[in-house]
C-alpha positions as CSV (number, residue, x, y, z in Angstrom):
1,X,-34.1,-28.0,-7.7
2,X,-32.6,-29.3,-10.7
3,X,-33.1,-28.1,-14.7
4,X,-37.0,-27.9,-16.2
5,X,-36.8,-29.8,-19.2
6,X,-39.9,-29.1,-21.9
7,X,-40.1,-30.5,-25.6
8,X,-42.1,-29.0,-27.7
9,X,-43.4,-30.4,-31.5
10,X,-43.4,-28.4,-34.4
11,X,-46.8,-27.4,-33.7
12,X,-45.7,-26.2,-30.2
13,X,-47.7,-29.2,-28.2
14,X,-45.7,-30.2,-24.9
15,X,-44.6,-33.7,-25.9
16,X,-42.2,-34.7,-22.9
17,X,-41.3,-32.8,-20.2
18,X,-39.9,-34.0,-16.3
19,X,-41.1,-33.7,-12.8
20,X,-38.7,-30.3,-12.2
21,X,-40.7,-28.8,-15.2
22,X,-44.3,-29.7,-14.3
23,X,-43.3,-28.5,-10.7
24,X,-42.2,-24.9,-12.3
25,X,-44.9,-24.7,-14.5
26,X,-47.9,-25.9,-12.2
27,X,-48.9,-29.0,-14.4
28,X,-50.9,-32.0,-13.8
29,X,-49.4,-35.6,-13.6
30,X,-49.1,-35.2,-17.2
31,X,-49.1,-32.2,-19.2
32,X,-48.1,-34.3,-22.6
33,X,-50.0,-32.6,-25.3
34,X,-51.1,-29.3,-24.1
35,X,-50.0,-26.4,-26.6
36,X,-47.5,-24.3,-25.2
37,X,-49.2,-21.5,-25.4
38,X,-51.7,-21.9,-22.7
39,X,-48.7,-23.6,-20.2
40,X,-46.3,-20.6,-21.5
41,X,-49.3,-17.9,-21.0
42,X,-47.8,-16.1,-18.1
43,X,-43.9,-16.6,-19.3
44,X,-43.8,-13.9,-22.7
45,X,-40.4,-14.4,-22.4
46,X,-40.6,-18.1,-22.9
47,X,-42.8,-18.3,-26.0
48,X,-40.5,-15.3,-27.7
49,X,-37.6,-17.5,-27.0
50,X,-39.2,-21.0,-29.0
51,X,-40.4,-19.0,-31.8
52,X,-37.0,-18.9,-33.0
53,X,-35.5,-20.9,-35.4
54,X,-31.9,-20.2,-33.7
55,X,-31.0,-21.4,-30.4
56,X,-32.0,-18.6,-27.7
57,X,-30.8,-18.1,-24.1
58,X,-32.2,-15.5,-22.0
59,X,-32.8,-14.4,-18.3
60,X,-36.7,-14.5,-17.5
61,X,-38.8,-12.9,-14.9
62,X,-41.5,-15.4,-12.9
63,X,-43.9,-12.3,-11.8
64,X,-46.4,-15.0,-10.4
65,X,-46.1,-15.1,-6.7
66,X,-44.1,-16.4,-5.5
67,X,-41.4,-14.2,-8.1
68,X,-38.8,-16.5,-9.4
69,X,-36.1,-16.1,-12.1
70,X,-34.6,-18.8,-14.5
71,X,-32.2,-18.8,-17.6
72,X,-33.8,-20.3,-20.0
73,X,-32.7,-21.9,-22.9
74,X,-34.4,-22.4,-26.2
75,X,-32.7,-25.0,-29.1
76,X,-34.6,-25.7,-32.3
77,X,-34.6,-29.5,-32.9
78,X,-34.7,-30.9,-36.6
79,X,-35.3,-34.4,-38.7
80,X,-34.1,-35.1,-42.0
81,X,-33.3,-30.8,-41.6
82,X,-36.5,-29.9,-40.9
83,X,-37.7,-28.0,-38.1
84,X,-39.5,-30.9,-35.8
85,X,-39.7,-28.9,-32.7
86,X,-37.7,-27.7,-29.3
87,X,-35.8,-28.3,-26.4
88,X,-36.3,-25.8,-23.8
89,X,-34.2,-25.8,-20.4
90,X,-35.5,-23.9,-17.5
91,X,-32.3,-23.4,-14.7
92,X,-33.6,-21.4,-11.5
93,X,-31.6,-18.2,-10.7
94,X,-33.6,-17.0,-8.0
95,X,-31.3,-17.6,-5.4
96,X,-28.2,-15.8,-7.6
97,X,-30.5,-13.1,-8.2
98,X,-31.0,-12.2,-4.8
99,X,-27.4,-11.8,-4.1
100,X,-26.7,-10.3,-6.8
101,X,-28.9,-7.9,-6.1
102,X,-27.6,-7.6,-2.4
103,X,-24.7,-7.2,-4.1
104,X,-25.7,-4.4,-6.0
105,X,-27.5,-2.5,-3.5
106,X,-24.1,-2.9,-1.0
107,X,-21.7,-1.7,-4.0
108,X,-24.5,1.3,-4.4
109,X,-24.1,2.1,-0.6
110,X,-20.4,1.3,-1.3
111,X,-20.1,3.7,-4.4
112,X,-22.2,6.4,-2.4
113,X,-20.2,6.5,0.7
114,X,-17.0,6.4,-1.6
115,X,-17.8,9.6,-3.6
116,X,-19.9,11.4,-0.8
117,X,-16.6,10.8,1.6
118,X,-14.8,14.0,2.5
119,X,-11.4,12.5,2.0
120,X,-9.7,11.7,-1.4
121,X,-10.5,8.0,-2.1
122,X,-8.1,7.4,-4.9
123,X,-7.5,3.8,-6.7
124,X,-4.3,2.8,-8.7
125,X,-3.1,-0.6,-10.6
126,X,0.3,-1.8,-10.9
127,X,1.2,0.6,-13.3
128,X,0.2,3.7,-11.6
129,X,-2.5,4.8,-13.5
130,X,-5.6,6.1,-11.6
131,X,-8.9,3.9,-11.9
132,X,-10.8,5.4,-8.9
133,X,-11.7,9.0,-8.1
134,X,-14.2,10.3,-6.1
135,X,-15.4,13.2,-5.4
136,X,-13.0,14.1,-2.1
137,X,-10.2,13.5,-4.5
138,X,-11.9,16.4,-6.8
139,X,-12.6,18.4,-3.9
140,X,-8.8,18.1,-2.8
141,X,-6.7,17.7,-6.1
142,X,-8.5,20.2,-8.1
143,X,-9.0,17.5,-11.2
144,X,-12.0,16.5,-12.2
145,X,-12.9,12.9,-12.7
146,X,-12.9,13.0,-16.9
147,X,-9.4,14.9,-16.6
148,X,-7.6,12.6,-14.2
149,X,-8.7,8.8,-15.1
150,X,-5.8,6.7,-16.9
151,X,-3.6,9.3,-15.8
152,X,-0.3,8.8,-13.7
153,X,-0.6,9.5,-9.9
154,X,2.8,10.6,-9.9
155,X,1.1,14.0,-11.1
156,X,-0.4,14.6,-7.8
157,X,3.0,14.5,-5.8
158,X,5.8,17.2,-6.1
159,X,8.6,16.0,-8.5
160,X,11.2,15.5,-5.8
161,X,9.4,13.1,-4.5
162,X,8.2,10.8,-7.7
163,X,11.4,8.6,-7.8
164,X,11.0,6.8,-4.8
165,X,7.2,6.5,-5.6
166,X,7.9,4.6,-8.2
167,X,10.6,2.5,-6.6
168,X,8.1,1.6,-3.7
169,X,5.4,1.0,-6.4
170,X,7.4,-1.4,-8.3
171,X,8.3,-3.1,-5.5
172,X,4.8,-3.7,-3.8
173,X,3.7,-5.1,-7.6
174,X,6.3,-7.5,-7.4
175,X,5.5,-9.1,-3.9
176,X,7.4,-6.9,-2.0
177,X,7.4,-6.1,2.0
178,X,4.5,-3.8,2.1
179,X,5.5,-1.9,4.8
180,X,3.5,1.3,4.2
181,X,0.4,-1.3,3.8
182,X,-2.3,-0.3,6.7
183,X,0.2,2.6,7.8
184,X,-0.5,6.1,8.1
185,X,1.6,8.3,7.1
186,X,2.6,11.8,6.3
187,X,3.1,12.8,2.7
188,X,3.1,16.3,0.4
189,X,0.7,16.5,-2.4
190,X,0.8,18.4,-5.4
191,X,-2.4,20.6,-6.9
192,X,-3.6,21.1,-10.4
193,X,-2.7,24.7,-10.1
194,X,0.7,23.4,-8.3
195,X,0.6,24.2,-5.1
196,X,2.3,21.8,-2.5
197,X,0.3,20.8,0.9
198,X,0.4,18.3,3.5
199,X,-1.8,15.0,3.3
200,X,-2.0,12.1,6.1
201,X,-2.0,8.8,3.5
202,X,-3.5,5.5,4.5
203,X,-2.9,2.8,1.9
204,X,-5.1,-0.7,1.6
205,X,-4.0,-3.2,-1.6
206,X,-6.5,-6.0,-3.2
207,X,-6.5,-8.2,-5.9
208,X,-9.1,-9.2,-8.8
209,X,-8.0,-12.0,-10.2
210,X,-4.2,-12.0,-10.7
211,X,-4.2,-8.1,-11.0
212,X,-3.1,-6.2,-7.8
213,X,-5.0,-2.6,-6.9
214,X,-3.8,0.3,-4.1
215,X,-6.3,2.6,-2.6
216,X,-5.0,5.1,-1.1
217,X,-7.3,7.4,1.8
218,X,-5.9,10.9,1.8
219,X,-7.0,13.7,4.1
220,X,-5.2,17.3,3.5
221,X,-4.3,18.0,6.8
222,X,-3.1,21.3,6.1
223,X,-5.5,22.8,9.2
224,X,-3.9,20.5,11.4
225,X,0.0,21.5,10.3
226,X,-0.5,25.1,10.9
227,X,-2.3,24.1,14.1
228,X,0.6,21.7,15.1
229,X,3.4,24.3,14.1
230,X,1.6,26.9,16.1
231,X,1.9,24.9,18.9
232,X,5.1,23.8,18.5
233,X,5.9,27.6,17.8
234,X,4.6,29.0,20.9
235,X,5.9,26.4,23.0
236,X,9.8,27.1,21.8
237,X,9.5,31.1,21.8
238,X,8.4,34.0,23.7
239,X,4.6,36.0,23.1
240,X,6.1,38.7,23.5
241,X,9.5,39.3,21.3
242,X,9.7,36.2,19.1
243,X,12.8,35.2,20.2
244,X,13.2,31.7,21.9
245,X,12.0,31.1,25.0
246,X,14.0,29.9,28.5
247,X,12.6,26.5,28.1
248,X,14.2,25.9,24.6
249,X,17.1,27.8,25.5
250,X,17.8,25.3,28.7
251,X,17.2,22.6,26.1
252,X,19.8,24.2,23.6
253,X,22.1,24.5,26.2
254,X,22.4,20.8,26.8
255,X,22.7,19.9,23.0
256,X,25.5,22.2,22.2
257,X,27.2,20.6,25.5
258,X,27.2,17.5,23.8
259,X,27.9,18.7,20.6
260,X,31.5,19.7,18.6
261,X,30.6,23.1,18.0
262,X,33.5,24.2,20.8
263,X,34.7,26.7,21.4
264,X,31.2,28.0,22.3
265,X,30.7,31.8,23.9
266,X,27.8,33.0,25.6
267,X,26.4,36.6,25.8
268,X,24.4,37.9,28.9
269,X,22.4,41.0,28.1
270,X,20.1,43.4,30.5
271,X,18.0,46.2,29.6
272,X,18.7,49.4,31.5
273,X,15.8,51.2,32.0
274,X,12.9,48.7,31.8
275,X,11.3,49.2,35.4
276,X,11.4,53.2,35.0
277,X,9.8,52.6,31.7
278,X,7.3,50.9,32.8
279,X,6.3,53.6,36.2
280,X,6.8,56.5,33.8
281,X,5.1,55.1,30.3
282,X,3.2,52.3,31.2
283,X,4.0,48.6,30.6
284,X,2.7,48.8,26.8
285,X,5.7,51.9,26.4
286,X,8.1,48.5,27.9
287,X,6.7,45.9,25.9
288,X,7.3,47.9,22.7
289,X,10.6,49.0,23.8
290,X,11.5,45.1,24.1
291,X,9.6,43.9,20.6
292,X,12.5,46.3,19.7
293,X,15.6,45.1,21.1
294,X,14.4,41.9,20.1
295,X,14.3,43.1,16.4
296,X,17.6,44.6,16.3
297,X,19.2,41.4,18.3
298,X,17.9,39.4,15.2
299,X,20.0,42.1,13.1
300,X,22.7,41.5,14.8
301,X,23.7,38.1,15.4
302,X,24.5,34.7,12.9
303,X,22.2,32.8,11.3
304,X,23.8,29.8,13.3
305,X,23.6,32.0,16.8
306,X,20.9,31.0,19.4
307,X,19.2,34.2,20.7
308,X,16.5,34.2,23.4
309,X,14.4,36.0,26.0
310,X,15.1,33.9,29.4
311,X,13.4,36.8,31.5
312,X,11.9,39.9,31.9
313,X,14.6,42.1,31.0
314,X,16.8,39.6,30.3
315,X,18.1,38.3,27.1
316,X,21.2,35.2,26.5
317,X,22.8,34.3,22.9
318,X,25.2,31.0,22.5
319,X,27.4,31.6,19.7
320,X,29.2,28.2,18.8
321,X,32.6,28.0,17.5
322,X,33.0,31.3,18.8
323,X,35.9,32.4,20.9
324,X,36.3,35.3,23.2
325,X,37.7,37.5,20.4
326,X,34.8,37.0,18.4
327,X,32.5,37.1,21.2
328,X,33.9,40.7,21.7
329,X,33.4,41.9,18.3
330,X,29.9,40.6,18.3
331,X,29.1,42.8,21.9
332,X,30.4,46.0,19.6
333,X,27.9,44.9,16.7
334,X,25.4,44.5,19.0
335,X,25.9,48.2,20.6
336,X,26.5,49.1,16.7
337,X,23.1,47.9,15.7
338,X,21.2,49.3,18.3
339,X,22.9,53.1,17.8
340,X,22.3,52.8,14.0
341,X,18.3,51.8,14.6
342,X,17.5,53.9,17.3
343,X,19.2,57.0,15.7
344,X,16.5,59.9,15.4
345,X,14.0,58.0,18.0
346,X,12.8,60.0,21.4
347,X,15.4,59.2,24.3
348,X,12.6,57.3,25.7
349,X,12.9,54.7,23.1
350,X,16.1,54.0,22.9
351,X,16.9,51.3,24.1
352,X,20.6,50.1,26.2
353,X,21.8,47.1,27.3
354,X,24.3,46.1,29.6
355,X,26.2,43.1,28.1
356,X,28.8,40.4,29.8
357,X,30.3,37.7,28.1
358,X,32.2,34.3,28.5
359,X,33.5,31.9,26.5
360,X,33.7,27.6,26.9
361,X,36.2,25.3,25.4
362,X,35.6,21.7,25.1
363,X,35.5,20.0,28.5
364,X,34.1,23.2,30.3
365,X,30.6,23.0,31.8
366,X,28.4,25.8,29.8
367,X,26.0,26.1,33.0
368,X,29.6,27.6,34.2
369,X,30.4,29.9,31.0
370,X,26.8,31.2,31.6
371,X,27.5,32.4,35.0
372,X,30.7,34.0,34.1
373,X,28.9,36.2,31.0
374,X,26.3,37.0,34.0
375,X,28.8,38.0,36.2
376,X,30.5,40.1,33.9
377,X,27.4,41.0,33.0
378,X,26.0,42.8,36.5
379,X,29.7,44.6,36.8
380,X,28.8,46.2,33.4
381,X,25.4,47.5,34.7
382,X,27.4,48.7,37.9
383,X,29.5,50.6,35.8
384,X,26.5,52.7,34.4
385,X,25.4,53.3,37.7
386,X,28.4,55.0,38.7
């Protein structure tokens, strides 16, 4: 429809007007001469707007069914600088009303989801100052909107990590590769009360205008770490004793045969005793007495040593760049150990161990050295038997 076009004289008396405004306004063929008033009488709006000596634009509100809104606009006309009367311009918004009303109600259902979300929902420009918060963020972060707005989001990562933030940062303003764009990844992020946790990060960029944005969806995911470590945990070591498990120690085996770490020795140790434990004590009596030699192993080899529990009674350590002298002053620290902790305990908790060792040089097979320490091993336990 185009623009309603009204004149009005000084004495506000319709003295022109086009079809588009008789069509609006529900007029006759005519209309020349009627006083605005009566045309006007269900637009107050309108007749506010020509009783102006200034020019006036405003939105108005057609109640009348059907409801229809116009901008309206209201310009005193003069002769000789007097006022002889006005122009008035009705242009029908009902249509961009509507949407933006849509609109509304979507950035309202928008908004709500956004701050009713259990993840952080957190908006940045180009130069790093927060913009969006909702509550997730609160929930998460420990700041409260007010506190955190304008602020720098490098505050909510640990400080090792801020550099290469805000190389990446630069770099995605300027048109670089976003290749964290759409991504998820892993991340640490940083407390109020500055505390580190874990957070899974997935990041989305737009642009208003000429001015790029990053939103960034953050869920703490520190639930799921301890979850995933526990896992990974129990499948690499033994209920029972904490030490690794056969499974890892068969994997271990194969890295250090690929590895430099040569000349590598390997320690094959048995518990004397375990089965008569058990029949006499009970099986809890020989799980303690194992938590135990497990304990004092830990005591008594290297950081860098591999020590694990490959069988009942059975227990293997790989000592890398260790030869066979230092292999056999490592069996006396082990039988050193366990004397010192088990001194004053009931002889049915101390605990012995027959030990046999072996040790590789580069270019032997350590499936072969293991053997040899198992071998040397069972000739030890023979020897007690004597």
């Amino acid at each position: 429809m185009s623009d309603g076009v009204v004149v009005l004289d000084e004495r506000h008396r319709i003295v022109d007007l086009n079809p588009a405004a008789r069509r609006i306004f529900g007029l006759p063929a005519s209309g020349i001469g009627l006083p605005a008033e009566s045309v006007f009488a269900d637009w107050p709006d309108l007749m506010a707007a020509y009783r102006t000596a200034t020019e006036v634009q405003a939105e108005i509100h057609f109640t009348q069914e059907p409801p229809r809104d116009f901008e309206a606009r209201s310009a005193p006309l003069f002769e000789q600088e007097q006022l002889s009367g006005w122009l008035i311009v009705l242009h029908e918004i009902t249509e961009r009303k509507r949407i933006e009303g849509v609109l509304r109600k979507s950035e309202e259902r928008l908004r709500s989801l956004v701050q009713t979300a259990p993840e952080a929902i957190i908006t940045v420009g180009t130069d790093g100052k927060i913009v969006g918060w909702n509550l997730g963020a609160e929930e998460i972060f420990q700041y409260p909107e007010v506190e955190i707005l304008n602020q720098y989001l490098v505050n909510l990562m640990p400080e090792r990590y801020r550099t290469q933030y805000q190389d990446d940062l630069k770099r995605l303003s300027t048109g670089g590769e976003p290749r964290i764009i759409g991504q998820t990844i892993r991340l640490v992020g940083l407390r109020k009360d500055g505390t580190e946790f874990p957070i899974e990060l997935i990041l989305s960029s737009w642009k208003v205008k000429n001015e790029i944005f990053f939103t960034g969806l953050i869920r703490d995911i520190t639930e799921r770490v301890k979850a995933e470590e526990k896992l990974e945990y129990q499948s690499t070591h033994d209920t029972l004793t904490g030490l690794f498990n056969r499974q890892y120690f068969e994997a271990a085996m194969d890295q250090f045969q690929k590895s430099q770490c040569f000349p590598i020795s390997i320690l094959m140790m048995d518990m004397d005793g375990l089965k008569q434990v058990n029949d006499v004590y009970g099986h809890s009596a020989g799980d303690d007495l194992l938590r135990r030699v497990a304990q004092y192993l830990k005591i008594a080899f290297r950081r860098e040593d591999l020590v694990a529990r490959i069988g009942g009674d059975e227990f293997v350590a790989i000592l890398p760049e260790s030869d066979a002298a230092t292999a056999a002053r490592v069996v006396e620290r082990v039988q050193q150990v366990l004397d010192e902790q088990s001194r004053g305990l009931p002889p049915d908790q101390v605990p012995s161990l027959s030990i046999g060792f072996a040790c590789g040089l580069e270019g032997d097979l350590l499936e072969n050295v293991l053997d040899q320490a198992d071998q040397v091993m069972y000739v030890e336990k023979a020897k007690k038997k004597e």
